[in-house]
C-alpha positions in Angstrom: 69.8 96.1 74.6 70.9 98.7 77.4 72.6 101.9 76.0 75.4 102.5 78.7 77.3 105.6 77.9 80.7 105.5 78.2 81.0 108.1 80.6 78.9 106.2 83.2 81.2 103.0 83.1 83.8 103.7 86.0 87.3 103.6 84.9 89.7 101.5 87.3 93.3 102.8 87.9 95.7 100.9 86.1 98.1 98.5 88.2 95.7 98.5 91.2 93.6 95.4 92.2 91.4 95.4 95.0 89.4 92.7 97.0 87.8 94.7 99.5 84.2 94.2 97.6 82.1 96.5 100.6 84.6 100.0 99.1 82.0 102.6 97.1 85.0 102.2 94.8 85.3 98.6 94.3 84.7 98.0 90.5 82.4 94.5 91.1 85.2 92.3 90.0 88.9 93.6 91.1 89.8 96.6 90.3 89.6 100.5 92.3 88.0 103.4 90.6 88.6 105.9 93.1 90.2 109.2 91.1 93.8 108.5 93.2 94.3 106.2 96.2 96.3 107.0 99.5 98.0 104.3 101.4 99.7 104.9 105.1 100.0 105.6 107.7 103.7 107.3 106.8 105.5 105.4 110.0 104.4 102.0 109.0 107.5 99.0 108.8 106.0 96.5 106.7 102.8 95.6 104.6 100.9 94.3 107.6 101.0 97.9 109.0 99.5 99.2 105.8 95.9 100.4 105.4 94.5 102.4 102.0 93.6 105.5 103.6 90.9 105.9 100.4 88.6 103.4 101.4 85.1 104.5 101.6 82.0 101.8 103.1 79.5 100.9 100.1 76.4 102.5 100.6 73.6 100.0 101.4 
């Protein structure tokens, strides 16, 4: 049996799913464990024109 502290189990932020599996802070299943997220740019009109500014490449 592994003993996994419970400070090395990323915590995700509550209300925030996520399907963008190659982020460093993608949980494995759907969930972001980045400490806050930003989403912009600040002149976009809908959803489409969205991007989360906190997204980070998985390191291979």
């Amino acid at each position: 049996m592994n003993d996994i502290s419970f400070n090395q189990i990323p915590k995700h932020i509550h209300g925030i799913s996520c399907s963008v599996t190659n982020c460093a802070y993608h949980d494995g299943v759907h969930y972001c464990t980045a400490n806050g997220i930003l989403v912009g740019p600040s002149t976009a009109k809908n959803a489409a024109q969205t991007v989360c500014a906190t997204f980070k490449p998985k390191q291979m």
